[in-house]
C-alpha positions as CSV (number, residue, x, y, z in Angstrom):
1,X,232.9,-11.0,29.5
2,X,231.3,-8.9,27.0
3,X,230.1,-11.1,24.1
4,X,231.8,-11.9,21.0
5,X,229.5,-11.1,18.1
6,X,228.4,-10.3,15.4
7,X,228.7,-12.9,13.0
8,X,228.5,-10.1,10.3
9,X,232.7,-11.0,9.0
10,X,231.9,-14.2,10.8
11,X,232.9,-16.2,8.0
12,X,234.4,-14.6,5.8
13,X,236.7,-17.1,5.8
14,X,239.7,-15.2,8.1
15,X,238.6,-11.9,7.7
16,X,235.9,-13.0,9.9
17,X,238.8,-13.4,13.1
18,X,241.1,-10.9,12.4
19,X,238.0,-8.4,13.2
20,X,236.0,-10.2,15.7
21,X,239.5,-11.2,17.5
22,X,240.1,-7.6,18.2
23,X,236.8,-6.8,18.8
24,X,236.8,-9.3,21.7
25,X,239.9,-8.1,22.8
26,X,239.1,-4.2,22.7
27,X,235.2,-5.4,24.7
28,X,233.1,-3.9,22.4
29,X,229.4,-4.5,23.1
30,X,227.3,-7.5,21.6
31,X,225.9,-6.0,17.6
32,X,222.8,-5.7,16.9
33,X,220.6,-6.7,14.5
34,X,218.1,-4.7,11.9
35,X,214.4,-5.0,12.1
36,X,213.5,-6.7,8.9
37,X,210.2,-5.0,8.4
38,X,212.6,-2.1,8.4
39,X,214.5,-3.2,5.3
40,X,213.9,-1.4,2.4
41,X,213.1,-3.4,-0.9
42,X,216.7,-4.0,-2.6
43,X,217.7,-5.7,-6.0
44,X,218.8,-9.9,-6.5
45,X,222.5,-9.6,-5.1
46,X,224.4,-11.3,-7.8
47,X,225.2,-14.8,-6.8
48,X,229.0,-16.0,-7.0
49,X,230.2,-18.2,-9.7
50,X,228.9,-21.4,-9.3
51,X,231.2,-24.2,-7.5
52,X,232.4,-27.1,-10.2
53,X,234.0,-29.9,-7.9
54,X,235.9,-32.9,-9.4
55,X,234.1,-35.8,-10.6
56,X,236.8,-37.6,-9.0
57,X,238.1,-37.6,-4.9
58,X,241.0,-35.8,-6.7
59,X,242.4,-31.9,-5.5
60,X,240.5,-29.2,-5.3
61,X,242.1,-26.2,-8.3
62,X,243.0,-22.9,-7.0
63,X,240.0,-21.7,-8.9
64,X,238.0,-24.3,-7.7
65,X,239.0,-23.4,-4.0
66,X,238.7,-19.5,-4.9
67,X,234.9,-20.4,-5.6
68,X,234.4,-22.4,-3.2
69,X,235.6,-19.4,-0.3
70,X,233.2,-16.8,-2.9
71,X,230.4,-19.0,-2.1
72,X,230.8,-19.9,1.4
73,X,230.8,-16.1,2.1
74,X,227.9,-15.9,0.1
75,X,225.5,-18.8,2.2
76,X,227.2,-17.2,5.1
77,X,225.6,-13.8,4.7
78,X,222.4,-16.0,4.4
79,X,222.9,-17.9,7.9
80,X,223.3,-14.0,9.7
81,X,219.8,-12.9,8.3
82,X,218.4,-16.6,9.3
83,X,220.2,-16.2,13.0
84,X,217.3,-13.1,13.6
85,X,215.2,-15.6,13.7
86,X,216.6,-17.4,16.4
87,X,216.5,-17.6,20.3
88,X,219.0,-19.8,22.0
89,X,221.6,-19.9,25.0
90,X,224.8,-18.9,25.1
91,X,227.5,-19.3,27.9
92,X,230.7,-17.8,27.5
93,X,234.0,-18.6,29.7
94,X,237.0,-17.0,30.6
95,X,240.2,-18.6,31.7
96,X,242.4,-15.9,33.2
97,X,246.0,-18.2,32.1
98,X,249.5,-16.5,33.9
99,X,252.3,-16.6,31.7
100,X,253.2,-20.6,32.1
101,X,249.6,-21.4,30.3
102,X,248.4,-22.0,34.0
103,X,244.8,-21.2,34.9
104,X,244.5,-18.6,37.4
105,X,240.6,-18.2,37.8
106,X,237.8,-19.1,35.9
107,X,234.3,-16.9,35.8
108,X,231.3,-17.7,33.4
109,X,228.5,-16.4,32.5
110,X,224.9,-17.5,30.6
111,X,223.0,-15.2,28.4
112,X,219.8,-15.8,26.8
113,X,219.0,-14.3,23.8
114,X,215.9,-13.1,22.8
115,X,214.6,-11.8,19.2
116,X,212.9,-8.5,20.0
117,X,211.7,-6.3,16.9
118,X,213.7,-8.6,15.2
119,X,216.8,-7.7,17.0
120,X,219.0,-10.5,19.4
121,X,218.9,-9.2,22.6
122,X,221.0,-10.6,25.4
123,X,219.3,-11.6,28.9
124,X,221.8,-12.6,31.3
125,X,220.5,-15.3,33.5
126,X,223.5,-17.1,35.2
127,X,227.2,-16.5,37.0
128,X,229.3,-18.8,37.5
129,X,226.4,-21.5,36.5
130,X,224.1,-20.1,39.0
131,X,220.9,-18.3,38.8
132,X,221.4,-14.4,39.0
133,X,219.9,-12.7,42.1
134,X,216.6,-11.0,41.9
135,X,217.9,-7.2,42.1
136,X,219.7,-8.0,38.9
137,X,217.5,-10.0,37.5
138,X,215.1,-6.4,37.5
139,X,218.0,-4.9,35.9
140,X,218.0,-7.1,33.2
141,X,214.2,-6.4,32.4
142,X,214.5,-2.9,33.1
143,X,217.3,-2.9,30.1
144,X,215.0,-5.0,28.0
145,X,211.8,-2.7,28.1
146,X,214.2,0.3,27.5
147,X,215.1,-1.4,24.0
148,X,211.2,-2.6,23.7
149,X,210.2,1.0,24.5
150,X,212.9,2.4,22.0
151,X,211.9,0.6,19.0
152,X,208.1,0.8,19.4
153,X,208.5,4.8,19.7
154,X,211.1,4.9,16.9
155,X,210.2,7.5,13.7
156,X,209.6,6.6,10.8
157,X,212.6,9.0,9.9
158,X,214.9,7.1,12.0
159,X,213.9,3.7,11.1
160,X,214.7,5.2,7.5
161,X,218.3,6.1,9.0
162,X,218.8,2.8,10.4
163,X,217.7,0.9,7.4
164,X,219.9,3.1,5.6
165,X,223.3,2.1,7.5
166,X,222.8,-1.1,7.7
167,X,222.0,-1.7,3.9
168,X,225.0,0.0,3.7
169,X,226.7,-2.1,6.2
170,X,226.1,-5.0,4.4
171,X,227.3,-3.9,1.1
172,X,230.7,-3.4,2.2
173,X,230.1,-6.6,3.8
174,X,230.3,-7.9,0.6
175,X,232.7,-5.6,-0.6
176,X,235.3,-7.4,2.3
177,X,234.5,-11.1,1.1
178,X,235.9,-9.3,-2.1
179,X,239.4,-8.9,-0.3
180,X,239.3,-11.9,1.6
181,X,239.6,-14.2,-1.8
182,X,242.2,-12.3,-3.0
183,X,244.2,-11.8,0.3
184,X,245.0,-15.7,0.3
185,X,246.5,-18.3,-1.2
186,X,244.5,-21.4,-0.8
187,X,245.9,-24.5,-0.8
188,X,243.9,-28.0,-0.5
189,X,244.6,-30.2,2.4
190,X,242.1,-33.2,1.7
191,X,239.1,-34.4,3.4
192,X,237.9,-34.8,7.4
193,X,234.8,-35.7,9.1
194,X,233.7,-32.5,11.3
195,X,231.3,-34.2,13.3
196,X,229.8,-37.4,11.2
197,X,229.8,-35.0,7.8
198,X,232.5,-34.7,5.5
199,X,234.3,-31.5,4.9
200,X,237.0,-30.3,3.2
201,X,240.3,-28.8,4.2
202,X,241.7,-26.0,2.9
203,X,244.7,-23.3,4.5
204,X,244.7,-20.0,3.9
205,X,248.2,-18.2,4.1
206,X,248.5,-14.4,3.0
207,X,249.3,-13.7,-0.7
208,X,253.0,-11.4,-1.1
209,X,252.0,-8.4,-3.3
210,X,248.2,-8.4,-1.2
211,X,247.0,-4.5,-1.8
212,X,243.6,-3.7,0.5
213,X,241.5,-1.4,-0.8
214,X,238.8,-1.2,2.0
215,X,239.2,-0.2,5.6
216,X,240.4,-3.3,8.2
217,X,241.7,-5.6,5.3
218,X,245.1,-4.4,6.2
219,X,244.8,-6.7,8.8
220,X,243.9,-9.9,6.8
221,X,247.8,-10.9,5.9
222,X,248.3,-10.7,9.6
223,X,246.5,-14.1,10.2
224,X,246.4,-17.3,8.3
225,X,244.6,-20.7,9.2
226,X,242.0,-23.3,7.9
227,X,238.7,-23.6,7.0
228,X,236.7,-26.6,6.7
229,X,233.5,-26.7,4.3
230,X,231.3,-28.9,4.5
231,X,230.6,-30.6,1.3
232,X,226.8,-31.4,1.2
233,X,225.9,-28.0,2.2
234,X,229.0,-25.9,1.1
235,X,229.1,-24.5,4.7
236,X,231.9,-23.6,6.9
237,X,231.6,-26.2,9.3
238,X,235.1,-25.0,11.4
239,X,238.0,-22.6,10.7
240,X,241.1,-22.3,13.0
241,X,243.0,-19.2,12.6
242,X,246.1,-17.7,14.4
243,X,247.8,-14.4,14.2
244,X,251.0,-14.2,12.5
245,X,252.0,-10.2,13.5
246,X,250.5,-8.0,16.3
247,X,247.1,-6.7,15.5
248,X,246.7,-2.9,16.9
249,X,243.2,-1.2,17.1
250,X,242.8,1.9,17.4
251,X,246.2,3.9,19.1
252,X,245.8,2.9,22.6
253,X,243.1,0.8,22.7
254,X,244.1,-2.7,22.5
255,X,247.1,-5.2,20.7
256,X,246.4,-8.6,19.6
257,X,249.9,-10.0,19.9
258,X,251.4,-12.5,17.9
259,X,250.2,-16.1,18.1
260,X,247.0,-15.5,19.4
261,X,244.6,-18.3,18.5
262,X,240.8,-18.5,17.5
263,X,238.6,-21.3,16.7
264,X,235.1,-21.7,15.6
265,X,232.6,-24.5,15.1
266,X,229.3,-24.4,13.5
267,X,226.3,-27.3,13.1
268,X,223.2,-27.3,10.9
269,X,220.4,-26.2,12.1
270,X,216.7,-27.2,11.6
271,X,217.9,-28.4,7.9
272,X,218.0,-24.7,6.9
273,X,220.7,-22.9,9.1
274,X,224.5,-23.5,10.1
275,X,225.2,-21.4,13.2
276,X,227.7,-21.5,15.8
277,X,228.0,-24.3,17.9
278,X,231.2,-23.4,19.8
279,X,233.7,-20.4,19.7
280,X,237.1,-20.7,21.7
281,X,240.1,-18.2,22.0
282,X,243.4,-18.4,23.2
283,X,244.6,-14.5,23.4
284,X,247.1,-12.8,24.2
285,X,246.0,-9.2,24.6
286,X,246.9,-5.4,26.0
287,X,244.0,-3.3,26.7
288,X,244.2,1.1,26.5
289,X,247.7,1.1,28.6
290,X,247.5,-1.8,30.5
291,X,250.0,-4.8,30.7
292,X,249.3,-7.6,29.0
293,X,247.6,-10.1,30.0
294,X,246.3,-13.9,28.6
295,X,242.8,-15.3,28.3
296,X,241.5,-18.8,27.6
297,X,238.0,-18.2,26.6
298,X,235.0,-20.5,25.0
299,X,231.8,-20.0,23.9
300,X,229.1,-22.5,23.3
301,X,225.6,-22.0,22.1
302,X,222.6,-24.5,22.8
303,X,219.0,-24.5,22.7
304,X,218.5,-22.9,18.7
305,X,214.6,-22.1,18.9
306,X,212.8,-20.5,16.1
307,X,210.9,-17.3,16.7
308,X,206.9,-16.8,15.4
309,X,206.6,-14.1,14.2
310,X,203.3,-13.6,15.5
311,X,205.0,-14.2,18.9
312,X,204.4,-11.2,22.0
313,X,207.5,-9.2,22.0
314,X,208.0,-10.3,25.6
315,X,206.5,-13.5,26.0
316,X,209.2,-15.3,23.6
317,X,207.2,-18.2,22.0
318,X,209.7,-21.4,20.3
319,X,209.2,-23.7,18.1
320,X,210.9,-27.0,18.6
321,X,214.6,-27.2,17.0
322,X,216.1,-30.5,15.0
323,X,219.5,-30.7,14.9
């Protein structure tokens, strides 16, 4: 299964699914990240409005909530750039489901992934929960010391390039948190434990009258859901979201249909991080022009070990990790 990533919409509240839904479903490859000695010297971003919560347990305002979503965006951005400096395990799963919900077959596979040149690098090391053989396990190097070899050899005029798009990759990253807030109306469900930390509830349902004004937020009104933030750290901590309308991409490339079903959960991470802790989808998808077909799939993530930066590119030192 190719990997769902990046975590680059990934929480812009639902903005975050509607693109990464149809990424999964259309297999595009895992992102990658930009090489942060690369990153040319930019200006404060403005932070959001600060968040004013009720003294009292009472509802959250509209504008209350509004700021609340501005800001969660905001820390979000944050976690992505702390992620980099990451290593950790995933294992993703696919439930092939006939049309009665019913599991047909089941195949999995374990990646681990690596921070080289300050880019997350996937290492596939299991299938089916069993170690890969050694011919593929060469393969797997062989891919890594191309992307080693790459980025040592790389010009100064094409890191310049790179920097270039993905500064401004992550302005209109900001841009689309932008839409996202005014895409939805908010409404305030109350409180919940997610895990053994409170966290507030809010549903998002698309706003009549909606206009996008970037490329992709057409899509937002076609998915609504909830988000739960967690109160100490104003971090998503979860967000369920489901498709209301089929989702096209591209002409024939793939449909999201109707119903389709996405849920993420994150956990804090060595008191400085919240990053994914499990990922599950229930689609309902068409790929190019072929029929239809269902897929129960989860992702979880394990093992969160910091990276030194004065670590061999290839001999991946960690740091211990407290949850």
């Amino acid at each position: 299964m190719s990997s769902f990533r990046n975590w680059q919409a990934r929480s812009s509240v639902l903005a975050v699914l509607a693109l990464a839904a149809v990424s999964f479903a259309a297999a595009q490859p895992a992102a990658q990240f930009v090489d942060k000695a690369s990153e040319p010297a930019t200006a404060p971003v403005t932070k959001p409005a600060a968040v004013v919560m009720p003294n009292s347990p009472g509802a959250l305002t509209a504008e209350q909530m509004r700021n609340l979503i501005a800001k969660v965006a905001a820390n979000d951005m944050e976690n992505d750039k702390r992620q980099r400096d990451y290593t950790y395990i995933e294992r993703d799963v696919t439930n092939s489901v006939d049309k009665k919900g019913r599991a047909k077959d089941s195949e999995s596979e374990t990646y681990e992934v690596l921070n080289i040149y300050g880019e997350q690098v996937q290492r596939l090391i299991q299938k089916n929960d069993k170690p890969i053989s050694d011919k593929e396990a060469a393969k797997q190097e062989e891919r890594i010391q191309k992307i080693i070899n790459k980025r040592k050899n790389e010009s100064e005029k094409d890191r310049e390039k790179r920097a270039e798009r993905e500064a401004k990759d992550r302005e209109e990253g900001r841009q689309f948190e932008r839409e996202v807030v005014d895409a939805y109306n908010f409404t305030y469900l109350g409180t919940e434990l997610v895990g053994d930390r409170e966290a507030w509830m809010i549903s998002a349902e698309p706003r009549p009258g909606f206009v996008p004004h970037m490329k992709y937020a057409n899509y937002l009104p076609k998915f609504h859901g909830r988000i739960w933030i967690d109160k100490a750290d104003l971090q998503m901590s979860k967000m369920d979201v489901e498709a209301l309308d089929t989702v096209s991409w591209g002409l024939f490339l793939a449909r999201f249909h109707k119903g389709s079903h996405i849920m993420i959960e994150q956990t804090r991470i060595n008191d400085e991080v919240w990053l994914p802790r499990q990922v599950n989808f229930k689609v309902d998808v068409r790929l190019a022009l072929l029929k239809n077909f269902n897929v129960d799939a989860e992702q979880t993530f394990r093992d969160y070990k910091k990276f030194r930066t004065d670590s061999k590119i290839v001999g991946v030192s960690r740091e211990p990790v407290e949850k």
